[in-house]
N, C-alpha and C positions, 0 to 999 in steps of 0.2 A: 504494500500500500504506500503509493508516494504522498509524501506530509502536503496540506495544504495550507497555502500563505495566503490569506483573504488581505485587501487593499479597504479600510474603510476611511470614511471619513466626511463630510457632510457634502455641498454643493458645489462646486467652483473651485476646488481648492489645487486639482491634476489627480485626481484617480487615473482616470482614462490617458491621459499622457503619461503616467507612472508607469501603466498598464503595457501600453504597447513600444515603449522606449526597454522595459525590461525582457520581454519577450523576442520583440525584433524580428529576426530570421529563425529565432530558433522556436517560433512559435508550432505547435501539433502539427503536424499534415492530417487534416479531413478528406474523410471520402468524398471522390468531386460525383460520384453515382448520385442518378435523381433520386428524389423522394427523402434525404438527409439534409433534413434542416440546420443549420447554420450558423444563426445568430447564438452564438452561445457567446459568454463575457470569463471563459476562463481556458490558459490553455497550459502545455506541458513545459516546462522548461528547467535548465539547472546553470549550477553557479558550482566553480570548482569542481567539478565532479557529482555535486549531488542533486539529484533532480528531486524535483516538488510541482508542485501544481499551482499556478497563482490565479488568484479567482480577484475581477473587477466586481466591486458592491455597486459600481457607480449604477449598473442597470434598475436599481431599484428605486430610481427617481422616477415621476411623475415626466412626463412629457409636454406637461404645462407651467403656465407661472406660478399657479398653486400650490406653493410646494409644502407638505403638509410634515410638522415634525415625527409624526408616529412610522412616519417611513423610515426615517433615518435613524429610526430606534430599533426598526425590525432588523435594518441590514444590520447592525452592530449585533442586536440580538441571535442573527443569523451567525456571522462568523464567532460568537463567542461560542457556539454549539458546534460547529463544523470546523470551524480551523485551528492548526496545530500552530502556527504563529502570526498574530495578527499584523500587520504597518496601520500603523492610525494617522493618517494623515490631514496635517494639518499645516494654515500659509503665513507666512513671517509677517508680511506686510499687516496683514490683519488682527494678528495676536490672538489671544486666546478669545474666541468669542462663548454666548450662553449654549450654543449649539454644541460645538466643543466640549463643554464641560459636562452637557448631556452625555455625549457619546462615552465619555469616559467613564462616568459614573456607571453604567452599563457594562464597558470591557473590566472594569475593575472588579465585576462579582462574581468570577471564576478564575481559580488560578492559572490563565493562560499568559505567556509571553506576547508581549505587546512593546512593541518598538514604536515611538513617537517620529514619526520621517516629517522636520518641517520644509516645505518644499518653496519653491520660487523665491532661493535664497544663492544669486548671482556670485556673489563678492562674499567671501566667507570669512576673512579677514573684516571687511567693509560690519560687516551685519554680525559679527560673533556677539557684540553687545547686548542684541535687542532679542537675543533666542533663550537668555538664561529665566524668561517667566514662563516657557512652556515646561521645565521640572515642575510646576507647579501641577500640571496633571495629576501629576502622582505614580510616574511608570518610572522604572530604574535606565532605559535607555532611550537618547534623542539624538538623533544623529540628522544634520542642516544636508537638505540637498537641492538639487535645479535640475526636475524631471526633464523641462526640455532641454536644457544645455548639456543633458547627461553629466551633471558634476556630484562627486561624491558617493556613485552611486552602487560603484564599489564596497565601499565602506558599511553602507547601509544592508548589502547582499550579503556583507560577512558576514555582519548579528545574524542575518535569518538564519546563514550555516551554522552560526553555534549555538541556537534553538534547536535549530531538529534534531542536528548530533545530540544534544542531551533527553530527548523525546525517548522517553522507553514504551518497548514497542514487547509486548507480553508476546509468547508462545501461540502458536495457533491452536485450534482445536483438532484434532481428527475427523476426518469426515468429509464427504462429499458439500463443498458448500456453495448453498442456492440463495442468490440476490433477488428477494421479490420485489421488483420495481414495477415503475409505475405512477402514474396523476395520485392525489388526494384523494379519496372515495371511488377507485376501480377495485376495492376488495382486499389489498392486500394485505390487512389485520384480520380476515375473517379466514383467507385463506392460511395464515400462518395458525391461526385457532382450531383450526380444522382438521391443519395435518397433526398438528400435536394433541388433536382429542381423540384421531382415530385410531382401531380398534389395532393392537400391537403395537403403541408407540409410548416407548418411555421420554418423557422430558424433564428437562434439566438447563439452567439456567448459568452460563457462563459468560466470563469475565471479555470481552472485545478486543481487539487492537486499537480502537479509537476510544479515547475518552467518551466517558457519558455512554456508552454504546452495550449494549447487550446481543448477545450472539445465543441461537436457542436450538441445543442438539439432543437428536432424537434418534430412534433404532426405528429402521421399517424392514420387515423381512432378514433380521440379520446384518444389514446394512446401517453404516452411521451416517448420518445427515447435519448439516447446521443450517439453519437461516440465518445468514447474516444482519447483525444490526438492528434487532427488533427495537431498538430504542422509540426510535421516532412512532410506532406502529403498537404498542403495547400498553404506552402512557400519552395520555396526551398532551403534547409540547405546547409549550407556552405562545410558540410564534401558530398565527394562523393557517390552519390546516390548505388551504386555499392559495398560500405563497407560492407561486410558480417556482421561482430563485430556489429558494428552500426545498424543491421534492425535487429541482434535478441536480443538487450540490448534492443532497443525501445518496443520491442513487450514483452518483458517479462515484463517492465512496464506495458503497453498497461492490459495485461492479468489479473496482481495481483490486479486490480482496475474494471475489467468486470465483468458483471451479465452473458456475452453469449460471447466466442470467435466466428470468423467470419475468416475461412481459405481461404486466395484469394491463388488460384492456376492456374497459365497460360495453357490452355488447350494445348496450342500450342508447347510449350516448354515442359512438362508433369513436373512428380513428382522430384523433386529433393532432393538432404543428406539437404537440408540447408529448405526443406519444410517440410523435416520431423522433422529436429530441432525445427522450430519453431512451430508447431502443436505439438508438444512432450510438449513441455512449458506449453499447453493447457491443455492436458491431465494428466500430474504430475502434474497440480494446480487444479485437479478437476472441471475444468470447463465446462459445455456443450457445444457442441460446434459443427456449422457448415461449414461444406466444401464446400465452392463455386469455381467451374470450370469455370472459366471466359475466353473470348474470344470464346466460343462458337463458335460466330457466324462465327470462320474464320476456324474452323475446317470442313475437307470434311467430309461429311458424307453419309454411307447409313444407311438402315433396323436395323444395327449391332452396330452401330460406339458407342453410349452411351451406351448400354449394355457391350458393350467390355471393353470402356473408363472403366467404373465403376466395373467391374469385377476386372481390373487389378486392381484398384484403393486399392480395402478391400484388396487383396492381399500385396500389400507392406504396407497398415498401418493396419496390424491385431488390432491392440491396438485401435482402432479406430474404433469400428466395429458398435458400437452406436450411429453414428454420423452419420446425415442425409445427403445428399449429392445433392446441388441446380447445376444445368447446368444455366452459366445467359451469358449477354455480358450487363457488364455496361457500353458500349460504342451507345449501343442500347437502352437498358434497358429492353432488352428480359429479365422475369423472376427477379426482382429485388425486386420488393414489396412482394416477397413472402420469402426474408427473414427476412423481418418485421414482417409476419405470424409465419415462424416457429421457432424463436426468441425466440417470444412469448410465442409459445406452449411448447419446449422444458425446458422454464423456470421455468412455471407453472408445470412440470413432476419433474423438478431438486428441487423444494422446497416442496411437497407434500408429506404427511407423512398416512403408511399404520398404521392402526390397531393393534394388537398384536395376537389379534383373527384370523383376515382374513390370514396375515403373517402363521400364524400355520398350520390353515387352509390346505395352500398353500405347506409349507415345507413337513406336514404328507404326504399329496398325492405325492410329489417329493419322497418321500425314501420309500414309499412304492413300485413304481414301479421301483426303483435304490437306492439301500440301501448301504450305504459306506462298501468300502472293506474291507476287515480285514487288516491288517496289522501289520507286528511282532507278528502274532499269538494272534492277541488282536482285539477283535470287538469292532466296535467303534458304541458309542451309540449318535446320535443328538438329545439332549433333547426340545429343543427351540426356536425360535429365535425372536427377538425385532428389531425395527428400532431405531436408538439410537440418529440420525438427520438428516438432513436434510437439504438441501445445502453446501454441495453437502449431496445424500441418503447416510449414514449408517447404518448397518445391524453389528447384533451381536452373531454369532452362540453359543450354549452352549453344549458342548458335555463332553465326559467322557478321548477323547485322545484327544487333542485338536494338538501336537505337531504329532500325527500319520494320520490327515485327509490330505490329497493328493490335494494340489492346485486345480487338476484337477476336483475333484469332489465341490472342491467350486465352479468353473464354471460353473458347473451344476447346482449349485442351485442358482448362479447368473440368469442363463438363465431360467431359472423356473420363479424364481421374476418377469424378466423381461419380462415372456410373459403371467402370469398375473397382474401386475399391470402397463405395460409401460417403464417407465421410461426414455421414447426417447429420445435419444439425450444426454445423460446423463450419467458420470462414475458413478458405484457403490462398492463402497467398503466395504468388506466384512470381519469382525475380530471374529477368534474363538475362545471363551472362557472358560475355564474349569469351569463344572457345581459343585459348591459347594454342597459335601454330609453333608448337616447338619442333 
């Protein structure tokens, strides 16, 4: 689980310049595949070797001039829940304002590390004078920076590295472990209450790798199970259930700590930008991962209704096309135990490693009957290929143009793999490499 460093801090002050000055180029690569929404405010990045997760709070402003305090109390509220070290940022020129003192009063009621960055401070020399009343916060570190001029910004990247280094990070549990994600009221407190009521399931109550967090393991058939993170899902959190920000920060937690995501989706309500967000999560961290359509049971149906449901379904999440898709109602428990089954199965397909033989095997007969296109007048020769790991599957093509083979035709040979060797449930990714003429 990579630590996350949330940026808060009230209006005006450079969140979002902070944001994308520390990221830069070394921001995530997102899937450029339709149907993967986008706008997300947090992305992967490290400093001296350690990578973390930096999350902009700035989204959780209003889009109008109304800018209402209780918002800027949520995002504080938010990263003192989710984040392993906070930047609280706040502007020299303007000094400590009531706003300010709010936000603090909030990051001070949890023992999290919290670094005061004051920012749009040009001349550090010039301005050292005028920074010594933001100690006045009350946080042990303040370090002067100039988000746009990139100055000091260094400085301020090393505190976070020597927060996390000291971030103790507890033992895992045993166990196959399933991230129920998901919107606000698609189920997924009823479905975790469900699998731990049913019939052969001991539960038991363990400690997280994230603060605040509870992780919930259970035995089905023999088999050990964990839900990850029942925190947010078992008690009810203070910030409102309804906070968009808040259920896809949890879930991309949730995600980077899963063996198998678990998409709860409201059958009733259908697909929505904010399910595709958080399923995208799933899919950019390579995880396998199933789709479960819950409330079933309150959908009308005839002959047609789940063929149709799921017709549409591959339709808006192309990217998603290997992903198995359960119809349950965790309120019943129509269909629940079977995604303890396919869990399972999908797991076993996501760590299983082909041959080199068989692979070849496999690839000859693919270009035999669809042989890559030429391209720029240059025919392109696939010499080979290897699995190179596993969890998630990679694959390694070796060819002679490697920058002239056509995404599309690696589909192809994705789709070949996959309908000899499986892989259900499961992204595969697939990298070509230029074959060395020795």
């Amino acid at each position: 689980m990579k630590p996350i460093v949330a940026i808060v801090g009230r209006p005006n002050v450079g969140k979002s310049t902070l944001f994308n000055k520390l990221v830069g180029e070394r921001a995530a690569i997102v899937d450029n595949q339709p149907g993967v929404t986008r706008d997300r405010l947090y992305r992967e990045t490290e400093w001296s070797g350690t990578e973390f997760v930096l999350v902009d709070t700035g989204g959780l402003e209003p889009r109008n001039n109304e800018f209402m305090m209780s918002n800027i109390k949520k995002q504080a509220e938010v990263a003192m829940l989710e984040a392993s070290v906070i930047i609280f940022l706040v502007e020299a020129k303007a000094g400590i304002t009531a706003l300010d003192e709010e936000i603090a009063t909030i990051l001070r009621r949890k023992n999290k590390p919290v670094i005061v960055v004051v920012n749009k401070v040009d001349n550090l020399q010039k301005q050292n004078d005028d920074l010594y009343e933001f100690w006045g916060l009350g946080f042990d570190d303040m370090i002067p920076v100039s988000a746009e001029h990139k100055i000091n910004l260094g400085d301020m990247l090393d505190s976070v590295i020597g927060h996390i280094e000291k971030l103790e990070i507890p033992e895992e549990e045993d166990g196959l472990k399933l991230a129920i994600i998901g919107r606000p009221n698609a189920g997924k407190s009823s479905l975790t209450n469900r699998l731990c009521g049913a019939e052969r399931v001991i539960v038991s109550d363990i400690a997280g790798t994230t603060r605040d967090a509870i992780d919930t393991s259970f035995e089905y058939n023999d088999e050990k199970y964990v839900i990850i993170d029942t925190a947010g899902i078992r008690r009810k959190s203070k910030i409102e259930e309804d906070l968009e920000y808040y259920s896809v920060l949890r879930a991309m937690k949730s995600i980077n700590r899963a063996d198998v995501a678990v998409m709860m989706l409201d059958a009733v309500e259908g697909l929505t930008d904010q399910d595709k967000r958080i399923v995208g999560m799933a899919h950019e961290n390579k995880k396998p991962t199933i789709i479960c359509v819950n409330k079933w049971d309150l959908v009308e149906k005839d002959g047609k209704t789940l063929k149709t449901f799921e017709e549409e379904l591959r339709a808006e999440l192309p990217f998603l096309s290997y992903a198995p898709i359960i119809f349950i109602s965790a309120l019943t428990g129509q269909r629940v135990l079977k995604i303890l089954e396919t869990a399972k199965y999908i797991y076993d397909e996501y760590t299983k490693r082909i041959s080199t033989g068989l692979l070849n095997t496999v690839l000859k007969d693919a270009i035999a009957v669809n042989e890559a296109p030429t391209r720029k007048g240059r025919a392109i020769k696939i010499n080979y290929a290897t699995q190179i790991s596993s969890a998630p599957p990679r694959f390694a093509l070796f060819c002679n143009h490697p920058d002239l083979l056509h995404f599309s035709y690696i589909r192809y040979i994705e789709n070949k793999f996959r309908e000899a060797f499986g892989f259900d449930g499961c992204p595969i990714e697939i990298v070509v490499n230029k074959k060395n003429d020795e």
